[in-house]
N, C-alpha and C positions, 0 to 999 in steps of 0.2 A: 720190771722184775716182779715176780708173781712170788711170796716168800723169800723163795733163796734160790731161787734157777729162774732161768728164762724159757720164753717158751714158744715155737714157731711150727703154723702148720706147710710143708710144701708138696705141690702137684707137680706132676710129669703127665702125661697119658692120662692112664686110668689107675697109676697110682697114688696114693695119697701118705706123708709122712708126719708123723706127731713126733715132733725133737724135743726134748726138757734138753737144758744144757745148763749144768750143776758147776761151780769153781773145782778146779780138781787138776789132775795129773796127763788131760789129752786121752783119758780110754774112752772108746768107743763103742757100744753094743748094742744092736739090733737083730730085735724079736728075741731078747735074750741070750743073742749067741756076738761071738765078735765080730767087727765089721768083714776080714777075711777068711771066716769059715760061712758067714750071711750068702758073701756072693764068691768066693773061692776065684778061678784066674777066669771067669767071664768077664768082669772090667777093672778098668784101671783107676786102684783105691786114692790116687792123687786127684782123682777127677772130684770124688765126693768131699775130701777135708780141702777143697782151695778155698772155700771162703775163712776158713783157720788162715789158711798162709797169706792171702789178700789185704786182713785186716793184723795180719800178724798176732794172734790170739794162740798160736800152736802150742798145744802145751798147760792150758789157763783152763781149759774147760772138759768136764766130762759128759759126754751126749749120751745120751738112754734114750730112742729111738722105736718106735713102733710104729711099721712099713705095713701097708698092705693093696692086695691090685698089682697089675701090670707086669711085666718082666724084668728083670735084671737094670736094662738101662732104665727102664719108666722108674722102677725104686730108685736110681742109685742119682738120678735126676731130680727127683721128689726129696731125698736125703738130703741133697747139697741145696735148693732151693727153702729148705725148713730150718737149716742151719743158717743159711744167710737170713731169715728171715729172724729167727732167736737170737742172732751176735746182733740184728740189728736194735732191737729190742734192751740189749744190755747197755750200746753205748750209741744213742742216735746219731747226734752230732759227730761222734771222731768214724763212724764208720760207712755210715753213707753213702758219701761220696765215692768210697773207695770201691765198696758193694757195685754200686748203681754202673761205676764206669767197667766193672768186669762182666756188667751183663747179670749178675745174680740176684738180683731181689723180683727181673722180672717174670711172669711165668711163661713156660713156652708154652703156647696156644696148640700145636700142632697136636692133632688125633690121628691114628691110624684108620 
C-alpha cells in the first residue's frame, strides 16, 4: 500500500493501465469518465470488475484509472489485469491464490 491506495500497472496489446484503488464505495472511473460511458456497449463491463468478484472486494474499493494505447478490448484487458494486479498488492496472501487460479495476474503475451 503506497499511502492509502494501491496501486497496479496492467498490459493487454498495446495498451497499457495505471489503476490506484482508493477504500470507497465500488466507483469506477477512467480517463475521467465512467467506466460505461469509457467503453459504452463495445464490451462486456463484468469482464473488467471480475477480479472485484474473484476476490470478493465488490464494493470496497474505488479505481481511478488512466488507460491508454490499443482498442476497446486491449484497454478493457489492461483494466482488468492493473486491477488484479493493485487488489493483489492490498492483500497478498488472502488473494493470490484466488487471482492466479482465474488466470489474472498473468499477462497475455499475444500481439496483433
Amino acid at each position: 500500500m503506497i499511502g492509502n491506495w494501491n496501486y497496479g500497472t496492467g498490459r493487454r496489446k498495446t495498451a497499457i493501465a495505471r489503476v490506484r484503488l482508493l477504500p470507497g464505495e465500488g466507483e469506477i472511473v477512467v480517463n475521467g469518465r465512467t467506466l460505461e460511458e469509457h467503453f459504452g456497449n463495445a464490451i462486456d463491463l463484468t469482464e473488467v470488475t471480475m477480479p472485484f468478484r474473484v476476490t470478493n472486494t465488490e464494493g470496497r474499493y474505488n479505481a481511478m484509472i488512466k488507460v491508454e494505447g490499443g482498442g476497446h478490448h486491449g484497454q478493457a484487458g489492461a483494466i482488468r489485469h492493473g486491477i488484479a494486479r493493485a487488489l493483489l498488492q492490498s492483500d497478498p496472501e488472502g488473494s493470490r491464490v484466488a487471482l492466479r487460479q482465474a488466470g489474472l495476474l498473468a499477462r497475455d503475451p499475444r500481439m496483433k
